[in-house]
TIVO-2410 file (N, C-alpha, C; in nm, 3 decimals):
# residues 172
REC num residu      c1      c2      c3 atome chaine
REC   1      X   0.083  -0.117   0.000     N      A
REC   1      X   0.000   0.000   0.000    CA      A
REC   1      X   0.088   0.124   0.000     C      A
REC   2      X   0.071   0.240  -0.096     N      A
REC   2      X   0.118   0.359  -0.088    CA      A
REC   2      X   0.019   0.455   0.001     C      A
REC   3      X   0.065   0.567   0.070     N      A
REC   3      X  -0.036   0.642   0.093    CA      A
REC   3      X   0.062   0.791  -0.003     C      A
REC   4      X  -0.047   0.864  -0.080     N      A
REC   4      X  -0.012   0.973  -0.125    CA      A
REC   4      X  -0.066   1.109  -0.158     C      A
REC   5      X  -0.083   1.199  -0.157     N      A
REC   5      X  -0.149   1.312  -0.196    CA      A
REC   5      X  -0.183   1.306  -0.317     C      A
REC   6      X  -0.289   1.397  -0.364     N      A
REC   6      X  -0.371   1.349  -0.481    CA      A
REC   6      X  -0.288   1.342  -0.606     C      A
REC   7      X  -0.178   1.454  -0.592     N      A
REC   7      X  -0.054   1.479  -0.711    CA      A
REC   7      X   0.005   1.387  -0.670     C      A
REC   8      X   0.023   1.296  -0.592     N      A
REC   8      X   0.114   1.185  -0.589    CA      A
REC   8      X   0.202   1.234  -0.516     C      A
REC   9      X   0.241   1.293  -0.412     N      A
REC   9      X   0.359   1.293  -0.354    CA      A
REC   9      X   0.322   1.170  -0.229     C      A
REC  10      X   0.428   1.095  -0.218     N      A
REC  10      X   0.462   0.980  -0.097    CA      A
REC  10      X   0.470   1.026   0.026     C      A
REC  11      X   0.380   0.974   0.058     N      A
REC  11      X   0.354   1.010   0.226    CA      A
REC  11      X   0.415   0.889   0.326     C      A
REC  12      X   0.418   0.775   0.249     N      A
REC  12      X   0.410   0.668   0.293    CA      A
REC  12      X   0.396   0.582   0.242     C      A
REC  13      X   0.451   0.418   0.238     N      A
REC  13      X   0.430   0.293   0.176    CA      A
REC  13      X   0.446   0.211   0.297     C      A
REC  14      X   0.401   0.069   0.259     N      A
REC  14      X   0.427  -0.002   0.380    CA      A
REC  14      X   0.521  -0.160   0.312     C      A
REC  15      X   0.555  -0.232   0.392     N      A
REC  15      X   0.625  -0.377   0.325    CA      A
REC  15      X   0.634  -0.404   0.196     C      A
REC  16      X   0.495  -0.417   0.176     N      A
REC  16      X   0.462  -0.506   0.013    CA      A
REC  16      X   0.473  -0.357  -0.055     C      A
REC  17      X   0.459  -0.250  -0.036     N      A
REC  17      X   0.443  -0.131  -0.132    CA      A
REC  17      X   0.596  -0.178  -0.177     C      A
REC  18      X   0.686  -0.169  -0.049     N      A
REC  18      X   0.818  -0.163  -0.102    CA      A
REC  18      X   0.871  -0.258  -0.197     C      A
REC  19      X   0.796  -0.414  -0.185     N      A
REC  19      X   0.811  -0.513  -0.199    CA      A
REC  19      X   0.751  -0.480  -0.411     C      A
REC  20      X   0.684  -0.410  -0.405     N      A
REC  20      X   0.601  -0.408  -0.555    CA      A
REC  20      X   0.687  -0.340  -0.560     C      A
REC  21      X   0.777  -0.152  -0.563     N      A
REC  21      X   0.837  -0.085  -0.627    CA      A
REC  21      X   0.958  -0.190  -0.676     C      A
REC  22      X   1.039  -0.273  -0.559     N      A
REC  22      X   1.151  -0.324  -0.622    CA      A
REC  22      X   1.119  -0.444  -0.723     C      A
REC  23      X   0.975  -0.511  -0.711     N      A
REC  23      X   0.966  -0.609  -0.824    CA      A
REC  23      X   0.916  -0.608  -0.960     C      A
REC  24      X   0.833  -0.487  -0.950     N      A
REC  24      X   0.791  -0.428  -1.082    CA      A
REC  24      X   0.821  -0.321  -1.155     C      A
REC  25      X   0.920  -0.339  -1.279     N      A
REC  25      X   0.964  -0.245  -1.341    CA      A
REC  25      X   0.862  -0.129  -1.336     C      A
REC  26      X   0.715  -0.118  -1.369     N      A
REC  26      X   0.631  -0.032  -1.436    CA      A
REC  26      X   0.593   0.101  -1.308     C      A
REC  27      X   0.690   0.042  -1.181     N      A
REC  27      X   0.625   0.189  -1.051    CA      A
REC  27      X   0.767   0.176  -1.033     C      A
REC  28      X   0.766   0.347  -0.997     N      A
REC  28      X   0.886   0.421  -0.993    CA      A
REC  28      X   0.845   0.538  -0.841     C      A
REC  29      X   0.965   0.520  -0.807     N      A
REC  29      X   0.959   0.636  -0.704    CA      A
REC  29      X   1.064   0.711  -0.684     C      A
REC  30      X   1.060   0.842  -0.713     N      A
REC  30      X   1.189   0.953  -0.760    CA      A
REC  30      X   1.141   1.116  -0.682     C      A
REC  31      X   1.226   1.132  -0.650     N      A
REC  31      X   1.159   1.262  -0.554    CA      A
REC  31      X   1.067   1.292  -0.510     C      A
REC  32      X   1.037   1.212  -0.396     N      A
REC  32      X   0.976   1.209  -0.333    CA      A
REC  32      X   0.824   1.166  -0.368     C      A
REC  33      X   0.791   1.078  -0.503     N      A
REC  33      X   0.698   1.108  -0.594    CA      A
REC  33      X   0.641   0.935  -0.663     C      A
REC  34      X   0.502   0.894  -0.612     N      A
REC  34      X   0.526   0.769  -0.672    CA      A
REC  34      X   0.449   0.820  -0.830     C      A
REC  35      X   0.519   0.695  -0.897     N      A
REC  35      X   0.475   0.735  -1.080    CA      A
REC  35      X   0.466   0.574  -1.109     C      A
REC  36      X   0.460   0.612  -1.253     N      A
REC  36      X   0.479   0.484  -1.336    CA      A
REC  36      X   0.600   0.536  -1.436     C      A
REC  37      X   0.676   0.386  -1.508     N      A
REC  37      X   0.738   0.414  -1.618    CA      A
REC  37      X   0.710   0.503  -1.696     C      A
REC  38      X   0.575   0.467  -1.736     N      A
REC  38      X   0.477   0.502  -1.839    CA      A
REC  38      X   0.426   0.643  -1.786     C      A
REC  39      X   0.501   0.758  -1.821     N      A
REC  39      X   0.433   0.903  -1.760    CA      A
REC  39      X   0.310   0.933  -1.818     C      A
REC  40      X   0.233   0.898  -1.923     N      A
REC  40      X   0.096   0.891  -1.961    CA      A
REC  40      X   0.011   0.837  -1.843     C      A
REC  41      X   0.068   0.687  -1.798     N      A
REC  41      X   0.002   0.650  -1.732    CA      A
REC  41      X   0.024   0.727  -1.607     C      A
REC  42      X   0.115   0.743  -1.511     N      A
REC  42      X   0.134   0.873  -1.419    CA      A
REC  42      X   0.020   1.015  -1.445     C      A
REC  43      X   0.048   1.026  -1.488     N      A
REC  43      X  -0.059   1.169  -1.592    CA      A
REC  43      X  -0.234   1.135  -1.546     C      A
REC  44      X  -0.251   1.031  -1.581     N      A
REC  44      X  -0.419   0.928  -1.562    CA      A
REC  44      X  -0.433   0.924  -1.460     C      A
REC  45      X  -0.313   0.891  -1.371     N      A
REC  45      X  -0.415   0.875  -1.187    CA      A
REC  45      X  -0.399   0.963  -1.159     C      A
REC  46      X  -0.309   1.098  -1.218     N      A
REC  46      X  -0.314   1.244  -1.104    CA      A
REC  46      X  -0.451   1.288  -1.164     C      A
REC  47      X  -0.515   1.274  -1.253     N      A
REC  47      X  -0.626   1.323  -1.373    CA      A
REC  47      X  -0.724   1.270  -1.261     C      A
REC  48      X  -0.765   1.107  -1.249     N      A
REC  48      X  -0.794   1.024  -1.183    CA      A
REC  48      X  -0.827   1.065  -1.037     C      A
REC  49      X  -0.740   1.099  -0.949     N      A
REC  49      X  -0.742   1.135  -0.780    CA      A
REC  49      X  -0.805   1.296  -0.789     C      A
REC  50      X  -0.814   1.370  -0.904     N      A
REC  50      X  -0.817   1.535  -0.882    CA      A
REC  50      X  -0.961   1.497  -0.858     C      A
REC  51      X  -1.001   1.433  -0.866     N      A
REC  51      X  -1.151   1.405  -0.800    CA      A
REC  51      X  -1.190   1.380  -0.704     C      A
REC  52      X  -1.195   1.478  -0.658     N      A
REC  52      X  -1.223   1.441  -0.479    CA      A
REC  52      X  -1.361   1.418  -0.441     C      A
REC  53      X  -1.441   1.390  -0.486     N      A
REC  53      X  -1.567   1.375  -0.439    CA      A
REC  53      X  -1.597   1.205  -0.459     C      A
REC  54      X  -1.436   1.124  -0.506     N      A
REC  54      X  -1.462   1.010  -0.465    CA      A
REC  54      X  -1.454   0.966  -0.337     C      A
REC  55      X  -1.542   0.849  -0.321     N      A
REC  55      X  -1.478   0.795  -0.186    CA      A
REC  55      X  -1.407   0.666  -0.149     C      A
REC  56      X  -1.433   0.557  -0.238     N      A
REC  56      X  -1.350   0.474  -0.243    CA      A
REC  56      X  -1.387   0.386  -0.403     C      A
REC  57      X  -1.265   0.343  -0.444     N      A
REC  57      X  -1.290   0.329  -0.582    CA      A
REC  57      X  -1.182   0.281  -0.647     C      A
REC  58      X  -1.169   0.207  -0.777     N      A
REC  58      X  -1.082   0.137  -0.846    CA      A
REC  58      X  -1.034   0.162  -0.953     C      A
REC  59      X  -0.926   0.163  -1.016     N      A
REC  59      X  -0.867   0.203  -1.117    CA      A
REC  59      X  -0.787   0.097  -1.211     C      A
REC  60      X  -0.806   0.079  -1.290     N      A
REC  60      X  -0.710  -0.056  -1.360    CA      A
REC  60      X  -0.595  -0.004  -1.438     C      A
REC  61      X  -0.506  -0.070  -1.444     N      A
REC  61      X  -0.409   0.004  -1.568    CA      A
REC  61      X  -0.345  -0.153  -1.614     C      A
REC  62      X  -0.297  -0.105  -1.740     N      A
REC  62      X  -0.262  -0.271  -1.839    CA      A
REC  62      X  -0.077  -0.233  -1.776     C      A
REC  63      X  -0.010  -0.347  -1.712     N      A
REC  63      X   0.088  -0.327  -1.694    CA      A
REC  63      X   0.214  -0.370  -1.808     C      A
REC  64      X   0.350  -0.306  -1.807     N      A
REC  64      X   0.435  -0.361  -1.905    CA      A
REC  64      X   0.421  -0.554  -1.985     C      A
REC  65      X   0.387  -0.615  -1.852     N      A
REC  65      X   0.393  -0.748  -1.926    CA      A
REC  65      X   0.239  -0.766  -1.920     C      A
REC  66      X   0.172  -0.712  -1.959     N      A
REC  66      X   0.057  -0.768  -2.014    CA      A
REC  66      X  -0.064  -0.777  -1.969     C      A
REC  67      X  -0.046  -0.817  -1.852     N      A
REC  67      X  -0.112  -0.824  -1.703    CA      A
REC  67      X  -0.199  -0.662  -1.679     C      A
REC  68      X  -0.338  -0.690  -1.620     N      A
REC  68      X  -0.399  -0.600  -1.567    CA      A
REC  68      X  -0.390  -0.595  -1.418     C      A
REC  69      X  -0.347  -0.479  -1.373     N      A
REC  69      X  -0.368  -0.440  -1.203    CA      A
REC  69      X  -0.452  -0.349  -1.172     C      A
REC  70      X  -0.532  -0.368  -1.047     N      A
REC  70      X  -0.581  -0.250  -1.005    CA      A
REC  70      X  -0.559  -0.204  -0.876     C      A
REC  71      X  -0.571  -0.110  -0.904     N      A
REC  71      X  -0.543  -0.015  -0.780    CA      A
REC  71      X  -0.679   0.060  -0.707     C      A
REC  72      X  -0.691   0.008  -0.572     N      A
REC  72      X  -0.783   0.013  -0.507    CA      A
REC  72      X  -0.752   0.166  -0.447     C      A
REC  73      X  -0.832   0.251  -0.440     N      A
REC  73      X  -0.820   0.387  -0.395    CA      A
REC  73      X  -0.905   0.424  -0.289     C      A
REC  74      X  -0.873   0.446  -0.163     N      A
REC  74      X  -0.940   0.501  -0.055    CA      A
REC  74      X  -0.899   0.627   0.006     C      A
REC  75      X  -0.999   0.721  -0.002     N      A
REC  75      X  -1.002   0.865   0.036    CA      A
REC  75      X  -0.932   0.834   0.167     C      A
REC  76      X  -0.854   0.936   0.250     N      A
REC  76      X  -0.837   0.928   0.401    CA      A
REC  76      X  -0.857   1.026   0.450     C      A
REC  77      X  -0.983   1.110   0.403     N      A
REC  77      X  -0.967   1.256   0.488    CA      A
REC  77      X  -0.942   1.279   0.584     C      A
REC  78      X  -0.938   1.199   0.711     N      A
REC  78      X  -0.880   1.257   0.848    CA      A
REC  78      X  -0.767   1.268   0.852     C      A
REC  79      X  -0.682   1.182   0.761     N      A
REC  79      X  -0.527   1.203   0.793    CA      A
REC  79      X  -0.501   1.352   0.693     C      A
REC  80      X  -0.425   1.367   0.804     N      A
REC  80      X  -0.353   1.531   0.827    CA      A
REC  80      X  -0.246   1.566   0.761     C      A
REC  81      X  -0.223   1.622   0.629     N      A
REC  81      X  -0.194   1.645   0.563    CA      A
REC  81      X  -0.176   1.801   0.530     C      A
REC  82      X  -0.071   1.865   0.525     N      A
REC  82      X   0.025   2.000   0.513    CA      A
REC  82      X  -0.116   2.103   0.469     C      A
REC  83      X  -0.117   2.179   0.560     N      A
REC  83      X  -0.223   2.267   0.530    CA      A
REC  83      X  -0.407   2.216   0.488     C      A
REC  84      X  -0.392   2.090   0.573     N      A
REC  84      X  -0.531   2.028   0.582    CA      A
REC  84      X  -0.589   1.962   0.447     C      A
REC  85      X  -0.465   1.904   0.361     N      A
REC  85      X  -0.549   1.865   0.241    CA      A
REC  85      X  -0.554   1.707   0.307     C      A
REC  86      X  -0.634   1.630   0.176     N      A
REC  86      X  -0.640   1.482   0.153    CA      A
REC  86      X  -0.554   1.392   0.154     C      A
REC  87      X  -0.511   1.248   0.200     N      A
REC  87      X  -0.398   1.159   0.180    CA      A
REC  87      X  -0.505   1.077   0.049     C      A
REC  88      X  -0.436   0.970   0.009     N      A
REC  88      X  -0.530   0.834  -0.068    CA      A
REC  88      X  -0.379   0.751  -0.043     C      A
REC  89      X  -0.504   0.672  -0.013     N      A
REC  89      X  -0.465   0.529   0.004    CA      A
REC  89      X  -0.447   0.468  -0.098     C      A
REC  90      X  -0.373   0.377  -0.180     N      A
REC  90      X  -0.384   0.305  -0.282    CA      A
REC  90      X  -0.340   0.155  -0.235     C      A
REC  91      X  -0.390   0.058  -0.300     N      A
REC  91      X  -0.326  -0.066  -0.287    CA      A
REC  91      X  -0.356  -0.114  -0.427     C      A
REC  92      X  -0.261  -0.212  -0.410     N      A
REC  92      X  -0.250  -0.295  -0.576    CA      A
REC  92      X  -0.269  -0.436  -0.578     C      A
REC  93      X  -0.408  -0.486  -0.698     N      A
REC  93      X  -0.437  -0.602  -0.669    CA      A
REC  93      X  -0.413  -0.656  -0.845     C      A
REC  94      X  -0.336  -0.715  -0.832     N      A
REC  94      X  -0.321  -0.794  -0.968    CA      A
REC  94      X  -0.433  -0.887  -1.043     C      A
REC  95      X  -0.500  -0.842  -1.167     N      A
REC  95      X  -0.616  -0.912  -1.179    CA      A
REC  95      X  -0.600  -1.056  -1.204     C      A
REC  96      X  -0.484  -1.087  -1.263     N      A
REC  96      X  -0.429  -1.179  -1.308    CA      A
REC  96      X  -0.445  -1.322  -1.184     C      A
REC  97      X  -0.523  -1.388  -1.221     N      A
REC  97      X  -0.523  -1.502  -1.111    CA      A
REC  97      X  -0.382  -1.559  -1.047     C      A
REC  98      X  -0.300  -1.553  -1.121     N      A
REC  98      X  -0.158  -1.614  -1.090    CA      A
REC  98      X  -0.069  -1.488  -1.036     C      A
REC  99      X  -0.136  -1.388  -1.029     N      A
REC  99      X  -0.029  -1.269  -0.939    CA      A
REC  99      X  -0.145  -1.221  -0.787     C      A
REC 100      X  -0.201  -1.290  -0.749     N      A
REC 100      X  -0.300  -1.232  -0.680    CA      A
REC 100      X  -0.284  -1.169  -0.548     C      A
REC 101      X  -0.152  -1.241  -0.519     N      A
REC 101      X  -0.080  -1.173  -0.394    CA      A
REC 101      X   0.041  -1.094  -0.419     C      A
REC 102      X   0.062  -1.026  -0.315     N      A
REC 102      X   0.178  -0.937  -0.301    CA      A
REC 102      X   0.272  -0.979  -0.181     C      A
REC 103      X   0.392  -1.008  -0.190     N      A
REC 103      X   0.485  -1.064  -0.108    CA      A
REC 103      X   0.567  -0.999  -0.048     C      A
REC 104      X   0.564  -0.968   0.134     N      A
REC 104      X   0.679  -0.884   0.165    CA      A
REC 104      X   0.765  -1.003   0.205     C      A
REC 105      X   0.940  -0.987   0.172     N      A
REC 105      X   1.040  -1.037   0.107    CA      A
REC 105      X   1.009  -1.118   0.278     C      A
REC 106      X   0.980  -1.271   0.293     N      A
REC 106      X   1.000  -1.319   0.388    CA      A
REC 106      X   1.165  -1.397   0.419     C      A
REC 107      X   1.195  -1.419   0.293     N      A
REC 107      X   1.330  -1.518   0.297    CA      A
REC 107      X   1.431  -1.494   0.377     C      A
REC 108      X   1.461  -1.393   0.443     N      A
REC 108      X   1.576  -1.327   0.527    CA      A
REC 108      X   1.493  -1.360   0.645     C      A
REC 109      X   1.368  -1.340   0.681     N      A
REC 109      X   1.339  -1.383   0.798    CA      A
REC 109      X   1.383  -1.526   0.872     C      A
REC 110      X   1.335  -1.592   0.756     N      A
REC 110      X   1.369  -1.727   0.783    CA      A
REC 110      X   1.490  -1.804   0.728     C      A
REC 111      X   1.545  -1.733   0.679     N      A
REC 111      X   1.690  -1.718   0.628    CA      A
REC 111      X   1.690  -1.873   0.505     C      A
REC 112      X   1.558  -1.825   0.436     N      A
REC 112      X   1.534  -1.899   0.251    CA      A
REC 112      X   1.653  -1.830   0.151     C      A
REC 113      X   1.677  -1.936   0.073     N      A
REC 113      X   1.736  -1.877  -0.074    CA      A
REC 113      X   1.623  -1.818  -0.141     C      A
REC 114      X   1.634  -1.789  -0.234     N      A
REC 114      X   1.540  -1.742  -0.339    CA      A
REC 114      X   1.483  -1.849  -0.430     C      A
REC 115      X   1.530  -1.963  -0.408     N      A
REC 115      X   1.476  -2.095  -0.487    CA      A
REC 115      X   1.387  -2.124  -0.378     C      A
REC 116      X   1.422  -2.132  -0.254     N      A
REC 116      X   1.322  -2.199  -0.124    CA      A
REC 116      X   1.176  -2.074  -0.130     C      A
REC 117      X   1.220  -1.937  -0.141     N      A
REC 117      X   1.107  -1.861  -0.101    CA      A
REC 117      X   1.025  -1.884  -0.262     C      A
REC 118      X   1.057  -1.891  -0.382     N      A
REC 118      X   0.981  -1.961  -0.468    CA      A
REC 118      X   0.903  -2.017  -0.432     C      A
REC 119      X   0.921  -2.179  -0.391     N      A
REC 119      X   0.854  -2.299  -0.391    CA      A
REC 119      X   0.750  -2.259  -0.283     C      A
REC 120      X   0.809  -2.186  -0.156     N      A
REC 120      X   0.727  -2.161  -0.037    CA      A
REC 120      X   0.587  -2.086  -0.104     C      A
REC 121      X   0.619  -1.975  -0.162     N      A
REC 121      X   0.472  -1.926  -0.284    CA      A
REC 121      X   0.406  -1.985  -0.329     C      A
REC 122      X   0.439  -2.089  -0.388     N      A
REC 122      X   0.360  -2.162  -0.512    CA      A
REC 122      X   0.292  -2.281  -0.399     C      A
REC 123      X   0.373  -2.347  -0.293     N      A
REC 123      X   0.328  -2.402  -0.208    CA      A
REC 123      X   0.170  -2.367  -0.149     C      A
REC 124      X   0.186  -2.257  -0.130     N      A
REC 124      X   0.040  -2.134  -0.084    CA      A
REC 124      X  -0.071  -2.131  -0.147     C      A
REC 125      X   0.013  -2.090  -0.314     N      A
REC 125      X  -0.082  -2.068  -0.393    CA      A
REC 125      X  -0.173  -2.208  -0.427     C      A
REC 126      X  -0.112  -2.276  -0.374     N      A
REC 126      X  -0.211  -2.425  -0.435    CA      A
REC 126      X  -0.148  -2.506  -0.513     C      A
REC 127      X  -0.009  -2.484  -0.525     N      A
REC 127      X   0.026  -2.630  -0.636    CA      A
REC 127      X   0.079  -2.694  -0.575     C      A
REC 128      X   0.128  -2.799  -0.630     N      A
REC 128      X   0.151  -2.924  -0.572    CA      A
REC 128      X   0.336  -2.944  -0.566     C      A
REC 129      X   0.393  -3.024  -0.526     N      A
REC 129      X   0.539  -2.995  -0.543    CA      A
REC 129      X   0.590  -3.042  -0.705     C      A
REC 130      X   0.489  -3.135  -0.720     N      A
REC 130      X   0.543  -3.151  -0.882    CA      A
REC 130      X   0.513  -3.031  -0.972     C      A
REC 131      X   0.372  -2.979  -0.930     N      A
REC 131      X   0.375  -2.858  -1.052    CA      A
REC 131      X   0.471  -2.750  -1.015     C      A
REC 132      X   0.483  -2.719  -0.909     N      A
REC 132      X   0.589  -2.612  -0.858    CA      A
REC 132      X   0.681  -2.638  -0.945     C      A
REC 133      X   0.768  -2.751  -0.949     N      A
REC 133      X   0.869  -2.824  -0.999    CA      A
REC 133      X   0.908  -2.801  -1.160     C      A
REC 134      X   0.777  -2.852  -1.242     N      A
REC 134      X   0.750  -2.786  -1.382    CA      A
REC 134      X   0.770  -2.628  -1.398     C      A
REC 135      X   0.704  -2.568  -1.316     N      A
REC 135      X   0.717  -2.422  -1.327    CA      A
REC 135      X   0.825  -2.384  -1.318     C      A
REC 136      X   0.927  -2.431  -1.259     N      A
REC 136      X   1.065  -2.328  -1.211    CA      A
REC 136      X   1.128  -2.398  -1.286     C      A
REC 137      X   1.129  -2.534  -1.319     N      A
REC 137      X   1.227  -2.585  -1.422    CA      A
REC 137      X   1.329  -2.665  -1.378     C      A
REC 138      X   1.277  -2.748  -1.264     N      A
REC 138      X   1.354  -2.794  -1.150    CA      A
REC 138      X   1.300  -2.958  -1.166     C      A
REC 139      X   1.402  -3.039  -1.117     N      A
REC 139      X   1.304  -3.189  -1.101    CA      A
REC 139      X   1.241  -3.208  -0.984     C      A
REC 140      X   1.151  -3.318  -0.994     N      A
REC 140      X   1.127  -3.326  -0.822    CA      A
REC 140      X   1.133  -3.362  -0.729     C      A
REC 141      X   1.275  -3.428  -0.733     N      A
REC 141      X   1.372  -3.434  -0.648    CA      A
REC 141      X   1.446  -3.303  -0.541     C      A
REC 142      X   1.450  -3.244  -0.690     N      A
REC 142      X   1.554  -3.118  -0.627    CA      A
REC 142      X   1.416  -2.979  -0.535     C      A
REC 143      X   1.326  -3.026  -0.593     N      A
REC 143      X   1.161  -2.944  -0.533    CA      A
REC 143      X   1.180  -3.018  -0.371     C      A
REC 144      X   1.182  -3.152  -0.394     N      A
REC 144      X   1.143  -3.218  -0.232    CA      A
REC 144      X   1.225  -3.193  -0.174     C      A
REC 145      X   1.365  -3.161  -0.195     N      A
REC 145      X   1.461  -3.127  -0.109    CA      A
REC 145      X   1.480  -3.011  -0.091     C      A
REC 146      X   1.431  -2.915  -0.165     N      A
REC 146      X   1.411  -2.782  -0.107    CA      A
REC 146      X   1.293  -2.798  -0.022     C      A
REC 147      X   1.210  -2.877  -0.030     N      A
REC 147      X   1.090  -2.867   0.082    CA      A
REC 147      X   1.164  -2.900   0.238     C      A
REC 148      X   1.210  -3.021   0.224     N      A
REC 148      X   1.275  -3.071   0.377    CA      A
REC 148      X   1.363  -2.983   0.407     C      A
REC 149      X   1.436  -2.895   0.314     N      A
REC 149      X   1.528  -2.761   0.384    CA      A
REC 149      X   1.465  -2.681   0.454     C      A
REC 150      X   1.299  -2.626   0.381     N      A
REC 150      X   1.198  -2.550   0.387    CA      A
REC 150      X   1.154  -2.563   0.544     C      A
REC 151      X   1.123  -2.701   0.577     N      A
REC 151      X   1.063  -2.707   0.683    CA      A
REC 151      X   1.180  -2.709   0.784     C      A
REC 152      X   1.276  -2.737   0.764     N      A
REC 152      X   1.418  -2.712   0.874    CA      A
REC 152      X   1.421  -2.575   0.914     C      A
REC 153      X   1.444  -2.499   0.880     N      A
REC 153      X   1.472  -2.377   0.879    CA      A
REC 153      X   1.388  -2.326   0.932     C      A
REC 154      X   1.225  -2.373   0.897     N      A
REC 154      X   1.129  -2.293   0.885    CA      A
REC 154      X   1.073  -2.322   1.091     C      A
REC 155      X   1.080  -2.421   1.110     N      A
REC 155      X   1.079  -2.488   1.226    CA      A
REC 155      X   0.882  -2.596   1.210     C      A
REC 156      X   0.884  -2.609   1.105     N      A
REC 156      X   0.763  -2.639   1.088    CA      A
REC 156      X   0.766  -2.838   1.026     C      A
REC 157      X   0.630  -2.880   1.074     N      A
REC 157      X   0.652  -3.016   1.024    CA      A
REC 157      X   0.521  -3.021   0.923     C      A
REC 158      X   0.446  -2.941   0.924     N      A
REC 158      X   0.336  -2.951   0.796    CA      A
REC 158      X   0.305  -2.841   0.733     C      A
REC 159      X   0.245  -2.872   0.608     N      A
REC 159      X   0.188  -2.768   0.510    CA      A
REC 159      X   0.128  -2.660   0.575     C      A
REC 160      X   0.057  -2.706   0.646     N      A
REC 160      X  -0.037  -2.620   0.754    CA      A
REC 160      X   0.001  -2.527   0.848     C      A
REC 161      X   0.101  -2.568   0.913     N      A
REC 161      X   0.222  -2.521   0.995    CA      A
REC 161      X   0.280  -2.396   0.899     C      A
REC 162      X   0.339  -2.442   0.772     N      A
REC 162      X   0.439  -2.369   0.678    CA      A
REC 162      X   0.343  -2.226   0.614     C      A
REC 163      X   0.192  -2.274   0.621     N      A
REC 163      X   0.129  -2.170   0.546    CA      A
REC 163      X   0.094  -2.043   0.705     C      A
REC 164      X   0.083  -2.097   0.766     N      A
REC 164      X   0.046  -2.011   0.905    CA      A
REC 164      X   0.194  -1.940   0.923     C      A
REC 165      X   0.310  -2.004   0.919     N      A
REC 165      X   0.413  -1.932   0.936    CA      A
REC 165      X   0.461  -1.779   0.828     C      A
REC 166      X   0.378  -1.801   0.683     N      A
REC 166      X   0.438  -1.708   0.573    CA      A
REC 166      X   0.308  -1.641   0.583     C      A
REC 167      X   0.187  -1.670   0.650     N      A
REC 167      X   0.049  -1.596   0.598    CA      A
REC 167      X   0.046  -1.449   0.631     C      A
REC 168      X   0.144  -1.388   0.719     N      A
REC 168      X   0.113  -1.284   0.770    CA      A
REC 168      X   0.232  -1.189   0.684     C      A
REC 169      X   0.283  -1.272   0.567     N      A
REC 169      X   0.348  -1.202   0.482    CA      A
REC 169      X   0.325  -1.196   0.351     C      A
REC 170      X   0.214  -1.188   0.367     N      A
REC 170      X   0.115  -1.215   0.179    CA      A
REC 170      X  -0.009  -1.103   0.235     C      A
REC 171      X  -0.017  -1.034   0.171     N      A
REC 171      X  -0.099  -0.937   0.121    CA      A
REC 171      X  -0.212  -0.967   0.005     C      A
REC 172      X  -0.332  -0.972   0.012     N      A
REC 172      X  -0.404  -0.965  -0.092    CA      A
REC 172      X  -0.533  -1.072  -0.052     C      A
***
């Protein structure tokens, strides 16, 4: 979630905000200012927010790879803002069934590679260790043994266990 003034200046982001600027080429944040690559598209939500007589409301934009996101917009008039204007809230929900969450970087917590915090995702999302396996391009051998690392580390002995341990780091 970003919070920003209607021109977009950054008031605030939280985990996963940070977690989307560093994973998606298409949002940019540069003086003090969130945007998109695409300054047209930047241009559309300041066009977009100069409307203040919304109150909560959605916006879609087609992202670089293809994919539609939207961005959920909530007025915050109480928060206090430089000479009494408006904050907005934004959050970003990927329409795309296969991006539906947003991930703040758990792997350092639990001290995962980037192959383990993979599988731990797809684990979540519902696949199975063989399809995980297909997807990354891995056999599934080398999937199950990142699982038994998974649960070492993780201090966990079931699926159930493993999803309660990452749930409070998925957004969406």
């Amino acid at each position: 979630m970003f919070i920003v003034t209607p021109d977009l200046k950054l008031l605030d982001l939280n985990l996963a905000g940070d977690a989307l600027v560093k994973s998606d080429p298409d949002i940019q944040l540069g003086g003090g200012r969130f945007g998109f690559s695409d300054k047209t598209r930047t241009g559309a939500l300041q066009a977009f927010l100069a409307n203040e007589s919304l109150g909560a409301a959605g916006w879609s934009y087609r992202r670089g790879c293809g994919s539609i996101a939207i961005i959920h917009v909530e007025w915050m008039r109480s928060f206090s803002v430089e000479a009494g204007g408006n904050a907005v809230a934004l959050t970003f929900q990927p329409a795309d069934p296969t991006e539906r969450y947003v991930w703040a970087d758990f792997a350092p917590y639990f001290d995962l590679t980037r192959s383990e915090a993979a599988i731990v995702r797809r684990l979540v999302d519902g696949q199975t260790p063989a399809a995980a396996a297909v997807e990354l391009g891995l056999s599934i051998e080398t999937v199950r043994t990142h699982i038994r690392r998974i649960y070492n580390k993780m201090g966990v002995s079931s699926r159930e266990q493993l999803f309660a341990a990452v749930a409070s780091f998925r957004i969406g």
